[in-house]
TIKENU-789742 format. One record per atom (N, C-alpha, C): residue number from 1; atom name; x, y, z. Coordinates in nm, 4 decimals. Example, Ala and Ser with C-alpha at 12.3 -4.5 7.8 and 13.67 -1.06 7.14 Angstrom:
BEGIN
[pt 1, N, [1.3190, -0.5690, 0.7800]]
[pt 1, CA, [1.2300, -0.4500, 0.7800]]
[pt 1, C, [1.3200, -0.3300, 0.7800]]
[pt 2, N, [1.2850, -0.2250, 0.7080]]
[pt 2, CA, [1.3670, -0.1060, 0.7140]]
[pt 2, C, [1.2900, 0.0030, 0.7870]]
***
This chain:
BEGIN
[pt 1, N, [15.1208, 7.2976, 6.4611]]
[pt 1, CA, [15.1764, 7.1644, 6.4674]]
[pt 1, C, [15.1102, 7.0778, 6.3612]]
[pt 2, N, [15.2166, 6.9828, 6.3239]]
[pt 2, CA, [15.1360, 6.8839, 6.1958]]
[pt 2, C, [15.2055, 6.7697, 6.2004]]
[pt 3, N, [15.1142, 6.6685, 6.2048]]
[pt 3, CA, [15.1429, 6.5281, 6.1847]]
[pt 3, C, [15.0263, 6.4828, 6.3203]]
[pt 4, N, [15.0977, 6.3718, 6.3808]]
[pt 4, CA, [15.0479, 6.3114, 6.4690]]
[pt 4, C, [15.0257, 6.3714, 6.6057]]
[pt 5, N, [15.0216, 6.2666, 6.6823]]
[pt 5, CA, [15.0180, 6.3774, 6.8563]]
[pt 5, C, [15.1178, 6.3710, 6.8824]]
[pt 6, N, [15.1766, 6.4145, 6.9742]]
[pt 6, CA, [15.3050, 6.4122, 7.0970]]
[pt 6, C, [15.2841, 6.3992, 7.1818]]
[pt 7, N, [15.3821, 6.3377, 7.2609]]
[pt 7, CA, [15.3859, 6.3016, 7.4294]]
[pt 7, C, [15.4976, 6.3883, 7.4401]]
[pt 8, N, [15.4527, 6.4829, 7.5405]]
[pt 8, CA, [15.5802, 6.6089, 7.5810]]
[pt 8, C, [15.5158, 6.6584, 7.7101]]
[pt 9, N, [15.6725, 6.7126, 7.7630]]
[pt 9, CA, [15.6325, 6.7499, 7.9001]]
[pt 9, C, [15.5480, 6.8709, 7.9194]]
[pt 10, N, [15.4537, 6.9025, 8.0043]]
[pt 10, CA, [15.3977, 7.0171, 8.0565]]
[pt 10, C, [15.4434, 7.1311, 8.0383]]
[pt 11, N, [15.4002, 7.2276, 7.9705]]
[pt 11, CA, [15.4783, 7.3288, 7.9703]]
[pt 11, C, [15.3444, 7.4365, 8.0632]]
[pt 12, N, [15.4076, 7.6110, 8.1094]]
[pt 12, CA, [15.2812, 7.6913, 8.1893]]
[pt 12, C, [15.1566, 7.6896, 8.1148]]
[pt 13, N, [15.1613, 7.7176, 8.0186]]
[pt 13, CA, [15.0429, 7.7648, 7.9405]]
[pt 13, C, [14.9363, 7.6362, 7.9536]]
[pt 14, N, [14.9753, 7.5139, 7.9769]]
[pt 14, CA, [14.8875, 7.3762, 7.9492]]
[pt 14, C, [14.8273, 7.3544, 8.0532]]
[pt 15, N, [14.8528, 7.4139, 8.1668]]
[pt 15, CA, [14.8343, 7.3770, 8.3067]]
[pt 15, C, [14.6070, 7.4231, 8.3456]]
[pt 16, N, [14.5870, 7.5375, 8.2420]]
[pt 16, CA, [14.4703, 7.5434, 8.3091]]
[pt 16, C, [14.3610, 7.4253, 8.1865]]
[pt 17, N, [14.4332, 7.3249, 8.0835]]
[pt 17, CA, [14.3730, 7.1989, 8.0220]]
[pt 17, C, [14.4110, 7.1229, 8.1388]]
[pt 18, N, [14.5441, 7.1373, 8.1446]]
[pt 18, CA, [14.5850, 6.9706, 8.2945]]
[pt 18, C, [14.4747, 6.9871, 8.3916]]
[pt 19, N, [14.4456, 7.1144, 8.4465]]
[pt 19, CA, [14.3396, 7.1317, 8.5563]]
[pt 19, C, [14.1888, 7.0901, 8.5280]]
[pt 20, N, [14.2042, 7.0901, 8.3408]]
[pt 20, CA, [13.9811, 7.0684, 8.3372]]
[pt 20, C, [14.0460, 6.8981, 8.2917]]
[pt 21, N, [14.1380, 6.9136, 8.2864]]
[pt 21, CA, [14.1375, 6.7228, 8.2689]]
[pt 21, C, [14.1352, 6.6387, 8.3833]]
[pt 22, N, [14.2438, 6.7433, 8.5002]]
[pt 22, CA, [14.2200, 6.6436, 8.6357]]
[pt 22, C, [14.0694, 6.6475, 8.6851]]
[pt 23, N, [14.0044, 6.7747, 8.6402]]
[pt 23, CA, [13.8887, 6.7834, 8.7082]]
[pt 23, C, [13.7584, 6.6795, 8.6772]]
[pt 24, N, [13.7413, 6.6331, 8.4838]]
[pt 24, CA, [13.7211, 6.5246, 8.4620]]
[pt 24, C, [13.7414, 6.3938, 8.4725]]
[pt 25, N, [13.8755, 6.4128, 8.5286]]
[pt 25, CA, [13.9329, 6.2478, 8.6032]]
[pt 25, C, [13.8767, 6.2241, 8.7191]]
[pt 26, N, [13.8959, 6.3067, 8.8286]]
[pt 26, CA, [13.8089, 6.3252, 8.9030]]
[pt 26, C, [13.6749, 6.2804, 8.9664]]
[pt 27, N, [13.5672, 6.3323, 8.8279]]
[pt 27, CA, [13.4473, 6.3094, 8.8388]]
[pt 27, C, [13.4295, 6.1258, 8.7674]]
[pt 28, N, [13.5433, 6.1047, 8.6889]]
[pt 28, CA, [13.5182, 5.9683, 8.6204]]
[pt 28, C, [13.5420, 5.8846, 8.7325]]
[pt 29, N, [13.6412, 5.9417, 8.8360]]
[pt 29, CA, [13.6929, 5.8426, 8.9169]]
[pt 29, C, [13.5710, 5.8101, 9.0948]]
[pt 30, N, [13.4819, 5.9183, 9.0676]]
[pt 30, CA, [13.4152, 5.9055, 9.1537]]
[pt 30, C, [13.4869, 5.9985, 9.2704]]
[pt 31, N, [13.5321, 6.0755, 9.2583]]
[pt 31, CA, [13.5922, 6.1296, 9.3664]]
[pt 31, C, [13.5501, 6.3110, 9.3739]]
[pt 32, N, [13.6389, 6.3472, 9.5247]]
[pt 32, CA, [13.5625, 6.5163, 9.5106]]
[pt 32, C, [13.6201, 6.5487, 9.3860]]
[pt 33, N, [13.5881, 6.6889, 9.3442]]
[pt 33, CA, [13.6575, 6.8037, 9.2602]]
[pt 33, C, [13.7967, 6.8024, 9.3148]]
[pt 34, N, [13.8964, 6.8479, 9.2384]]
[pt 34, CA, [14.0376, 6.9490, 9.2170]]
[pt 34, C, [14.0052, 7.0472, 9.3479]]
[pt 35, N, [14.1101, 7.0605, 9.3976]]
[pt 35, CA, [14.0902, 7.2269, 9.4837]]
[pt 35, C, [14.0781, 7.3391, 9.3309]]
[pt 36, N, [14.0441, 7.4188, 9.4183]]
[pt 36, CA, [14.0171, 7.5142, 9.3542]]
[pt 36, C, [14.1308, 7.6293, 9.3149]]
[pt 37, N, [14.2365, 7.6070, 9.3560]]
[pt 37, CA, [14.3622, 7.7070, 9.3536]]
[pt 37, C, [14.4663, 7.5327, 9.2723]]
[pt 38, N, [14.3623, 7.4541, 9.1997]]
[pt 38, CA, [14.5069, 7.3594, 9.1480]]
[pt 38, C, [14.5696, 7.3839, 9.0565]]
[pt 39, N, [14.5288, 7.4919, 8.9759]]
[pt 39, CA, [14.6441, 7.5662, 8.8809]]
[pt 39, C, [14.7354, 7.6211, 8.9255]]
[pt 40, N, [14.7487, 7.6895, 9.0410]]
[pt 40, CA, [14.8689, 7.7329, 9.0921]]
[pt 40, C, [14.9433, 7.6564, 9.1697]]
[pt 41, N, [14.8912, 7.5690, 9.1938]]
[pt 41, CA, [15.0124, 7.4352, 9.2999]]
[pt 41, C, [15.0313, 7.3670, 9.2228]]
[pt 42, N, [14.9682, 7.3486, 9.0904]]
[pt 42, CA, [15.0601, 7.2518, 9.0178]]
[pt 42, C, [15.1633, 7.3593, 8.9443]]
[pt 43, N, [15.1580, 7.4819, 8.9445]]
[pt 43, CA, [15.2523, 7.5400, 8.8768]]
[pt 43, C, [15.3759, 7.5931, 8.9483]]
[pt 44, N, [15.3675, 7.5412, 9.1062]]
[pt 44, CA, [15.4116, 7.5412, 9.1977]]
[pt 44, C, [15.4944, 7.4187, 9.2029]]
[pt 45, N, [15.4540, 7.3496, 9.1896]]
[pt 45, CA, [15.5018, 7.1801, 9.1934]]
[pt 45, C, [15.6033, 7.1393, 9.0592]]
[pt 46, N, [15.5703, 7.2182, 8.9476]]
[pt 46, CA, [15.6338, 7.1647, 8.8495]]
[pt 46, C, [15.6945, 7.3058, 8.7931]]
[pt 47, N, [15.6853, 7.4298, 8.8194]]
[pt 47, CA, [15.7661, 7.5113, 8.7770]]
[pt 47, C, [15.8554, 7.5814, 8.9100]]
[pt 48, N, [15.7704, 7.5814, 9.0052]]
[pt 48, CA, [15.8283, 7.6786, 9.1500]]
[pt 48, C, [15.9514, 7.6928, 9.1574]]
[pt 49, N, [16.0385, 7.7419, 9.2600]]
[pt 49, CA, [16.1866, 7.7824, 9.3062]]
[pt 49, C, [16.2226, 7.6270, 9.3519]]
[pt 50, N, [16.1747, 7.5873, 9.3620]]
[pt 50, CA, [16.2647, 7.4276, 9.4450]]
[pt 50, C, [16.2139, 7.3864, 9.3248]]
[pt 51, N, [16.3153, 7.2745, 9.3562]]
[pt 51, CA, [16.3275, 7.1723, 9.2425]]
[pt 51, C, [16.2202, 7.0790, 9.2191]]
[pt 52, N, [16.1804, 7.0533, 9.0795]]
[pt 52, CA, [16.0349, 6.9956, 9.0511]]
[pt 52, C, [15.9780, 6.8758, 9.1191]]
[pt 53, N, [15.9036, 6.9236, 9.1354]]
[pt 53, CA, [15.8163, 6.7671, 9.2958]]
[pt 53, C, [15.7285, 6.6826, 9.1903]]
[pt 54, N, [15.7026, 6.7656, 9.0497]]
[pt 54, CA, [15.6086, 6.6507, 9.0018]]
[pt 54, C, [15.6515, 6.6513, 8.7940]]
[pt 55, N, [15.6074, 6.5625, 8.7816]]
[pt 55, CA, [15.6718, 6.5536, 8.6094]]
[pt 55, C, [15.5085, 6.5485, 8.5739]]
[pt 56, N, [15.5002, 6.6297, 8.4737]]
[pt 56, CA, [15.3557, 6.5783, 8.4144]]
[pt 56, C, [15.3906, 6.6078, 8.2664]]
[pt 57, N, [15.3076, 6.4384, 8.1933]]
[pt 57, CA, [15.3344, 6.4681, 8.0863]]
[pt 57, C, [15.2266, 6.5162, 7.9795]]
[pt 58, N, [15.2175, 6.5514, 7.8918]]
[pt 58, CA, [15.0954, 6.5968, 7.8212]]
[pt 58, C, [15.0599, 6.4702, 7.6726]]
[pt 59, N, [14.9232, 6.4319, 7.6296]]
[pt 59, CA, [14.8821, 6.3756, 7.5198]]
[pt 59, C, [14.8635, 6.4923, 7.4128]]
[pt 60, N, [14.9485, 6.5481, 7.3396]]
[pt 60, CA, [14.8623, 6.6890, 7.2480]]
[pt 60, C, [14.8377, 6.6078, 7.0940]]
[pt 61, N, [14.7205, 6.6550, 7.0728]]
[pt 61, CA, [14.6897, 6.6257, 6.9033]]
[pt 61, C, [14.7202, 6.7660, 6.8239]]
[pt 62, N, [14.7063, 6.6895, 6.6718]]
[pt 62, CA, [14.8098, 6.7611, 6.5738]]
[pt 62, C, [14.7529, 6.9021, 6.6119]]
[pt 63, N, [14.6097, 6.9629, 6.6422]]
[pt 63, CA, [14.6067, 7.0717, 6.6327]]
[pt 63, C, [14.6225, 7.1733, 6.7211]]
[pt 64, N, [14.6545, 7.0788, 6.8878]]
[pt 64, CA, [14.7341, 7.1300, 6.9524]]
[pt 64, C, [14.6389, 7.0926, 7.0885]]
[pt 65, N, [14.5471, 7.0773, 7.0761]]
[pt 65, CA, [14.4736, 7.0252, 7.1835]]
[pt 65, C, [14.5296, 6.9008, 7.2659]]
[pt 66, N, [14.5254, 6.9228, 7.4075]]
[pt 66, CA, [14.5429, 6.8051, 7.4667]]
[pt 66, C, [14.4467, 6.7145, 7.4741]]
[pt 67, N, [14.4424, 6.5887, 7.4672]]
[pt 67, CA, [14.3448, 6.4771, 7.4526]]
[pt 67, C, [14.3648, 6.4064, 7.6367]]
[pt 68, N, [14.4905, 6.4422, 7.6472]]
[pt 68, CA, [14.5275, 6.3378, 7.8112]]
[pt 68, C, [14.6372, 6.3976, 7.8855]]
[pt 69, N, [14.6562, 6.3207, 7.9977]]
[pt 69, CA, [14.7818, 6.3707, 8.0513]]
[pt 69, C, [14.8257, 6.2280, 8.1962]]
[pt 70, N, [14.9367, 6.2313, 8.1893]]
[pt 70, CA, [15.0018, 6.1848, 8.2857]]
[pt 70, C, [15.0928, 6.1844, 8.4092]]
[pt 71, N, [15.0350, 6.2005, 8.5299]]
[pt 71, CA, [15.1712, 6.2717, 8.6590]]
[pt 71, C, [15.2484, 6.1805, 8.7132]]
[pt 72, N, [15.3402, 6.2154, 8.7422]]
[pt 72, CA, [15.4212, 6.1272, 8.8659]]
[pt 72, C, [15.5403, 6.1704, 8.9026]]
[pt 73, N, [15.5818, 6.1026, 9.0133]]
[pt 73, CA, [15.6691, 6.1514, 9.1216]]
[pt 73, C, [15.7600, 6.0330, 9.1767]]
[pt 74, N, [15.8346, 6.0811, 9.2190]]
[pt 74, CA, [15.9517, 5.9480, 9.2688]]
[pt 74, C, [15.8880, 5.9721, 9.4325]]
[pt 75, N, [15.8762, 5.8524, 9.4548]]
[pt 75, CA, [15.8743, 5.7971, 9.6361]]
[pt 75, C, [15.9493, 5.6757, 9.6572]]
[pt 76, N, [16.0032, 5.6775, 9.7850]]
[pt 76, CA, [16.0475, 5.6075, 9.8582]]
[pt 76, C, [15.9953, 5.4428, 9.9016]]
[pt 77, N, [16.0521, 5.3448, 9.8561]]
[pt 77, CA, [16.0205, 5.2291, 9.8814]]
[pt 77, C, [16.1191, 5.1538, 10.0031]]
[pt 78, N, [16.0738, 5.1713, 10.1339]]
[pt 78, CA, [16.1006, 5.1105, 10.2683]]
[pt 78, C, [16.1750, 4.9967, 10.2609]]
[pt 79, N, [16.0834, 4.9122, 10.2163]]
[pt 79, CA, [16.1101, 4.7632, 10.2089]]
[pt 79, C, [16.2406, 4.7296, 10.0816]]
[pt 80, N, [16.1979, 4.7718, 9.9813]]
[pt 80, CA, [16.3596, 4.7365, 9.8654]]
[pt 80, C, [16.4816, 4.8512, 9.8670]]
[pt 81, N, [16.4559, 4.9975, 9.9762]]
[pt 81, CA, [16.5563, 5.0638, 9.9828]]
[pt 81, C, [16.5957, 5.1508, 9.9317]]
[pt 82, N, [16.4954, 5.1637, 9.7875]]
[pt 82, CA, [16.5360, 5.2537, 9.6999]]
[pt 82, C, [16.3977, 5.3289, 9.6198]]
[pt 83, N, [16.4316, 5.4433, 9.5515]]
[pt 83, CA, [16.3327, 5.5363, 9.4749]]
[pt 83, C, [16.2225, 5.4494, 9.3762]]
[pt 84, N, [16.1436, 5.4737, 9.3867]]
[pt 84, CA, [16.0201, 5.4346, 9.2241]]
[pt 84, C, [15.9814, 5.5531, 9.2044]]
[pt 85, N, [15.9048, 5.5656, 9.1129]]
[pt 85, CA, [15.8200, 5.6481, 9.0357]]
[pt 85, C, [15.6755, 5.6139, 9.0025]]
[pt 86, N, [15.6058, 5.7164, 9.1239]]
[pt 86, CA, [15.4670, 5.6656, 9.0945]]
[pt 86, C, [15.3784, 5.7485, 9.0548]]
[pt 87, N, [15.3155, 5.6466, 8.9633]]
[pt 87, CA, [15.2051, 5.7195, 8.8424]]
[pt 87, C, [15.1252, 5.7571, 8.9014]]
[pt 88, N, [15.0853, 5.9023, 8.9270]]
[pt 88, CA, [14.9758, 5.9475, 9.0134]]
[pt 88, C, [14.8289, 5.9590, 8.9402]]
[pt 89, N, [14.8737, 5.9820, 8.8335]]
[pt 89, CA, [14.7613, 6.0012, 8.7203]]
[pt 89, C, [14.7800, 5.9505, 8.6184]]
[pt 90, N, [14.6593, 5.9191, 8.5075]]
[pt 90, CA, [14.6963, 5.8731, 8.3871]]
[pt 90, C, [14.5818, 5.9039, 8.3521]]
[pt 91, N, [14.5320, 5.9837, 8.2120]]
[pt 91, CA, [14.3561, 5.9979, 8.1829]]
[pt 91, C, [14.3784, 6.0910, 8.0686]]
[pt 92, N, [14.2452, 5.9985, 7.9879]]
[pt 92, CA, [14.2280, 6.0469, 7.8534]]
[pt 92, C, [14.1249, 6.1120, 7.8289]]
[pt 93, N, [14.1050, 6.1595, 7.7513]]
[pt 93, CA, [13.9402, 6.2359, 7.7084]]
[pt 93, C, [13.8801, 6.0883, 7.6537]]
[pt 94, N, [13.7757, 6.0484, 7.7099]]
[pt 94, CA, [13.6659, 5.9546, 7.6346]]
[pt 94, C, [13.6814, 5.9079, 7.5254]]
[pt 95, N, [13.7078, 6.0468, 7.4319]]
[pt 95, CA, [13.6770, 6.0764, 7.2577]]
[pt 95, C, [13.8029, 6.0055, 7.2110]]
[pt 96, N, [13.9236, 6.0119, 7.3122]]
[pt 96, CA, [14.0740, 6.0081, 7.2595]]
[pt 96, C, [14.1173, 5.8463, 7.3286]]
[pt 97, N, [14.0133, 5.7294, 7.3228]]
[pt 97, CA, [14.0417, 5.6244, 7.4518]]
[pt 97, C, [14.0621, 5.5614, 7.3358]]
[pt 98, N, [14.1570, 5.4377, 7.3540]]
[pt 98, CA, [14.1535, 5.3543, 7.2202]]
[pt 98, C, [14.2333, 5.3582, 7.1070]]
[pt 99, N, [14.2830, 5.4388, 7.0962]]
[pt 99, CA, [14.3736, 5.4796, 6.9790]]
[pt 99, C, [14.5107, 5.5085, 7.0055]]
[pt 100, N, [14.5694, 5.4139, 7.1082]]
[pt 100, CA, [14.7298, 5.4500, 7.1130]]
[pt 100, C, [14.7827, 5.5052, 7.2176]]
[pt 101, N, [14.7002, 5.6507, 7.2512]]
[pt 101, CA, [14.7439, 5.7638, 7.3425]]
[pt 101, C, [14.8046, 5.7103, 7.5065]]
[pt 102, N, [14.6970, 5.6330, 7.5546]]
[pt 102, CA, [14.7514, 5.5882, 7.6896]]
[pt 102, C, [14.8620, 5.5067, 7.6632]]
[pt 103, N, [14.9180, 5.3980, 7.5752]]
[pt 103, CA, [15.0386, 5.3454, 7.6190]]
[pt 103, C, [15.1323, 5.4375, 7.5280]]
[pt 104, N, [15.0919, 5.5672, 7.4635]]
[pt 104, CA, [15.2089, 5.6371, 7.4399]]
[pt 104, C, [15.2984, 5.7438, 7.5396]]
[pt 105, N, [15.1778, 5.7827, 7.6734]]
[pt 105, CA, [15.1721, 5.7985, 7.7776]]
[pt 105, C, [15.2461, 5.7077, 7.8759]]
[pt 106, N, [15.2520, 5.5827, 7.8942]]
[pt 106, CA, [15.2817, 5.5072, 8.0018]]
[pt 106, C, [15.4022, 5.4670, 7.8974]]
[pt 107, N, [15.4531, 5.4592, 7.8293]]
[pt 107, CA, [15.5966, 5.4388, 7.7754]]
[pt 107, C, [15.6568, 5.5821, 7.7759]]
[pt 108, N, [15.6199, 5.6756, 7.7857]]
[pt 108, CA, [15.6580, 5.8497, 7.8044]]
[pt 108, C, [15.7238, 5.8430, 7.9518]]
[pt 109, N, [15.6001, 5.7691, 8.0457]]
[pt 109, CA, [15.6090, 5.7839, 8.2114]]
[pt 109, C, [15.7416, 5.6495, 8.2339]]
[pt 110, N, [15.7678, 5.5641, 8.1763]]
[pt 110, CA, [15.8767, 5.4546, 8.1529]]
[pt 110, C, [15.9959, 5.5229, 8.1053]]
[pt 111, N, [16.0013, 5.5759, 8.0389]]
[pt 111, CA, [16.1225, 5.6658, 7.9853]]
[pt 111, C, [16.1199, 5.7510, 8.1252]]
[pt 112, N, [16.0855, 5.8556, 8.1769]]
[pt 112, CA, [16.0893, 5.8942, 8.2997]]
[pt 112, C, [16.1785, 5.8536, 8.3811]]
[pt 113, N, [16.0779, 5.7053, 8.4157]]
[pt 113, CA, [16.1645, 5.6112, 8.4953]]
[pt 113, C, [16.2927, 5.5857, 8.4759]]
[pt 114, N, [16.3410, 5.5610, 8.3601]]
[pt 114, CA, [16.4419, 5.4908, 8.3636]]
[pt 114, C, [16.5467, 5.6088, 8.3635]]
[pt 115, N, [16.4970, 5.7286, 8.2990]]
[pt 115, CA, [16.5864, 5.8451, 8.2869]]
[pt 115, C, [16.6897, 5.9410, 8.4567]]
[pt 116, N, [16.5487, 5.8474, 8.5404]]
[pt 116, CA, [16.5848, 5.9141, 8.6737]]
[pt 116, C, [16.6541, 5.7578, 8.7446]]
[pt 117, N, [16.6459, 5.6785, 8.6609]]
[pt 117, CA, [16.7293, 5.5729, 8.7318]]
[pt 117, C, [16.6623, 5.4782, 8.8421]]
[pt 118, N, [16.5399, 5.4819, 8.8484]]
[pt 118, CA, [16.4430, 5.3876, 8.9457]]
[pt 118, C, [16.4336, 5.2746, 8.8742]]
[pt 119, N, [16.3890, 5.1766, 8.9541]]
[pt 119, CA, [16.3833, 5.0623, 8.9114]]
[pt 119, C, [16.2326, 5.0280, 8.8697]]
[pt 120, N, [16.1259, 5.1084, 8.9380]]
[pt 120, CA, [15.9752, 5.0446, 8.9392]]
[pt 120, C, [15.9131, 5.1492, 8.9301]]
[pt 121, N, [15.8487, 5.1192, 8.8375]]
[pt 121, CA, [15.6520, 5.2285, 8.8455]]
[pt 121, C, [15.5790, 5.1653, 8.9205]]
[pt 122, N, [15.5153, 5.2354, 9.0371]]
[pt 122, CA, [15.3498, 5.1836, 9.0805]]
[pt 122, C, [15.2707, 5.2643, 9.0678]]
[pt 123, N, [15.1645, 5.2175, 9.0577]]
[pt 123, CA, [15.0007, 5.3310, 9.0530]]
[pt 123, C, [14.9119, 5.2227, 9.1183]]
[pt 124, N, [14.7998, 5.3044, 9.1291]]
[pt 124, CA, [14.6692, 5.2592, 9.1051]]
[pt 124, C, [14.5694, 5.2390, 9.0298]]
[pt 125, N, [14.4845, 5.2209, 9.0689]]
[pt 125, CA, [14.3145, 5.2301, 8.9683]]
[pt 125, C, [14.1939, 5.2052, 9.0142]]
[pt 126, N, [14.1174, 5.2442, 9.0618]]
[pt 126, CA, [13.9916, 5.2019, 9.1139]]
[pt 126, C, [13.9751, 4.9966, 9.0528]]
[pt 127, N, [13.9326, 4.9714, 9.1346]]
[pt 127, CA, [13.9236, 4.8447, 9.1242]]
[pt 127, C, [13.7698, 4.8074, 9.0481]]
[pt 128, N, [13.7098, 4.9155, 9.0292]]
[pt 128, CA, [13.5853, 4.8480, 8.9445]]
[pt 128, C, [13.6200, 4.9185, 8.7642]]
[pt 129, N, [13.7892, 4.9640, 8.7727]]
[pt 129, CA, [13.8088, 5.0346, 8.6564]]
[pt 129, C, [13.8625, 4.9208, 8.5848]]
[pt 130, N, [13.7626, 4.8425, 8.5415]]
[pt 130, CA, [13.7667, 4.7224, 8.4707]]
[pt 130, C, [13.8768, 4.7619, 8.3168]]
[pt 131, N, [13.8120, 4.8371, 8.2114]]
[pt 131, CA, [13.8998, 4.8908, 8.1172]]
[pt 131, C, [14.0893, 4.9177, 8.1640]]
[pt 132, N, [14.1079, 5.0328, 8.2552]]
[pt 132, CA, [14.2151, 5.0280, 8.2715]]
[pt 132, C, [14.3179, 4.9590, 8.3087]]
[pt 133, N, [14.2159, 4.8417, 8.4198]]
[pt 133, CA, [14.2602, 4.6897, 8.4485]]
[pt 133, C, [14.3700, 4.5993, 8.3363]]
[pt 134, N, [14.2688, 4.6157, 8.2173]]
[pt 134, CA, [14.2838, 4.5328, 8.1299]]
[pt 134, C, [14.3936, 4.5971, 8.0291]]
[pt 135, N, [14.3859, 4.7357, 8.0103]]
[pt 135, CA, [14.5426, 4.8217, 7.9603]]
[pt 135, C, [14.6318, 4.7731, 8.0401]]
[pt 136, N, [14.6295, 4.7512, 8.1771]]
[pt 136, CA, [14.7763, 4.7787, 8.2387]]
[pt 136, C, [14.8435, 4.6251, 8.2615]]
[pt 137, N, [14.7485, 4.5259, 8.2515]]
[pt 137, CA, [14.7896, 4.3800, 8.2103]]
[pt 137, C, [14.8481, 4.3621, 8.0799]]
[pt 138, N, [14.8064, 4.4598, 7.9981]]
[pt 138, CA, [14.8654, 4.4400, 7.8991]]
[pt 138, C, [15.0331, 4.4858, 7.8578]]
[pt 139, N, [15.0833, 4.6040, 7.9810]]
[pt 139, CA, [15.1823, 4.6395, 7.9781]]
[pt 139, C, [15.2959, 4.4947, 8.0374]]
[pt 140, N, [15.1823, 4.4122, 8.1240]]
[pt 140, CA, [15.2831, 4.3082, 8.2299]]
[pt 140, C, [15.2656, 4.3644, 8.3593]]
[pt 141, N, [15.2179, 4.4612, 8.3510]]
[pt 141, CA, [15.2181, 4.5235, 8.5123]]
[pt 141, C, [15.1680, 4.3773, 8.5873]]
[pt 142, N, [15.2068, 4.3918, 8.7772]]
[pt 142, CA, [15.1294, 4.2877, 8.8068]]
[pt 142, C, [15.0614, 4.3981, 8.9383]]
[pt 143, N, [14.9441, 4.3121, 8.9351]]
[pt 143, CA, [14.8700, 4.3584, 9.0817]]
[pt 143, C, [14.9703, 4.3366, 9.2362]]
[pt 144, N, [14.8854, 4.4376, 9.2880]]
[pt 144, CA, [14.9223, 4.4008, 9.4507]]
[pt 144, C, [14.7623, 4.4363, 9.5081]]
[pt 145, N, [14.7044, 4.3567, 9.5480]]
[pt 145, CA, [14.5658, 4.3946, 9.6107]]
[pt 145, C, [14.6207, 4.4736, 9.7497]]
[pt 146, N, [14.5646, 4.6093, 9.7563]]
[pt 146, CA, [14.5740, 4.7243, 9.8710]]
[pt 146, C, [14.4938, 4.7909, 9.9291]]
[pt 147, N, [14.4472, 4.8063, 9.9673]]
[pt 147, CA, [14.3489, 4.9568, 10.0020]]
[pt 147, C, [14.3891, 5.0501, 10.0138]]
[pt 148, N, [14.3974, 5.1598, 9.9140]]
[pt 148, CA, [14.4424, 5.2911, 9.9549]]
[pt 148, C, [14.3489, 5.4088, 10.0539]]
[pt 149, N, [14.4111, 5.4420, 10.1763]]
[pt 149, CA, [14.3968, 5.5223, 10.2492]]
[pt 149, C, [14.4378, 5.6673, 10.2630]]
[pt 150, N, [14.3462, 5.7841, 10.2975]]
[pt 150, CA, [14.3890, 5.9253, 10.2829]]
[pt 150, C, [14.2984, 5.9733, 10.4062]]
[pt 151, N, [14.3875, 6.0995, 10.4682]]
[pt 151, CA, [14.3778, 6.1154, 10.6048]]
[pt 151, C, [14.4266, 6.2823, 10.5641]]
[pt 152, N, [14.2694, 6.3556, 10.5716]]
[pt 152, CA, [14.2932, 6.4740, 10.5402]]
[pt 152, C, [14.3635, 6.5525, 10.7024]]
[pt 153, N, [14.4731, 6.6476, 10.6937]]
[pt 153, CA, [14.5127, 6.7291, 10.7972]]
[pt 153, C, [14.4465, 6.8669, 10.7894]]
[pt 154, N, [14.3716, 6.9349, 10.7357]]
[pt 154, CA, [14.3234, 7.0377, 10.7874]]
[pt 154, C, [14.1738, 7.0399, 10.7480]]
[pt 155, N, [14.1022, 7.0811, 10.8157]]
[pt 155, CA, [13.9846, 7.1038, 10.7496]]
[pt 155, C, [13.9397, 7.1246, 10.6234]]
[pt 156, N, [13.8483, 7.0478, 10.5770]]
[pt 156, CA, [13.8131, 7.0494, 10.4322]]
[pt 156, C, [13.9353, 6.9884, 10.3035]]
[pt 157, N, [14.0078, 6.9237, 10.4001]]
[pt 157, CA, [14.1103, 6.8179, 10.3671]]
[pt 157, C, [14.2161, 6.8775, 10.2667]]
[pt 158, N, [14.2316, 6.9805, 10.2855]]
[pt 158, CA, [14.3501, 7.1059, 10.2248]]
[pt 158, C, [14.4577, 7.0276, 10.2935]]
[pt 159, N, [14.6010, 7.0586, 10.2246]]
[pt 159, CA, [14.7155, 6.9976, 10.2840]]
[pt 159, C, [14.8277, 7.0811, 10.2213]]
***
């Protein structure tokens, strides 16, 4: 490959970078590790026999390396009636912060959106993730102050 990076979808082969990237998101985000079988449920999720449960997109530089990546999924909004698309992930390599990649990413995950016909992206962010704060104001996004809650069902919070 030559020129710049690309924003393109996931293909099999990328999935065990998507896995050491979630696994560094992860640790940036303060949270446990990845399961340990997440190469195969995400290849489950986005390649399997049923129809794809998750879109992930990839950051690749010219020499083919991924620098980032981005997930998301359409859910159900109760209250307005209809589908969004929510950004489950968004994360760069350190080395690759600053230079473009994330809002070439979150206009990748916008195209998404609009391609599947939703009206709204939501995500999150740790609330002391001051930096990403300040990216996603810059898109116009607006806050909703929440607490997100998770309620593992089986032991060792497998699901």
């Amino acid at each position: 490959m030559t020129g710049g990076p690309v924003i393109r979808h996931a293909v099999r082969t990328d999935l065990a970078d998507v896995v050491a990237l979630a696994a560094e998101h992860a640790a940036y985000e303060r949270s446990a590790p990845p399961a340990a079988d997440l190469e195969g449920r995400l290849a489950d999720a986005l390649f399997g026999p049923r129809a794809p449960q998750l879109r992930c997109l990839v950051a690749e530089l010219s020499g083919g390396q991924l620098a980032g990546y981005a997930t998301c999924s359409t859910a159900f909004d109760t209250w307005q009636g209809r589908e969004y698309l929510n950004l489950d992930c968004l994360y760069l390599h350190a080395e690759h912060r600053g230079l473009g990649l994330g809002a070439l990413l979150v206009e990748a995950v916008i195209a998404e959106g609009k391609a599947l016909g939703v009206a709204e992206i939501q995500w999150n962010t740790p609330d002391w993730n001051a930096g990403a704060i300040r990216f996603y104001d810059r898109f116009g996004a607006t806050r909703k102050d929440k607490k997100r809650f998770t309620l593992a069902l089986e032991p060792g919070g497998k699901s």
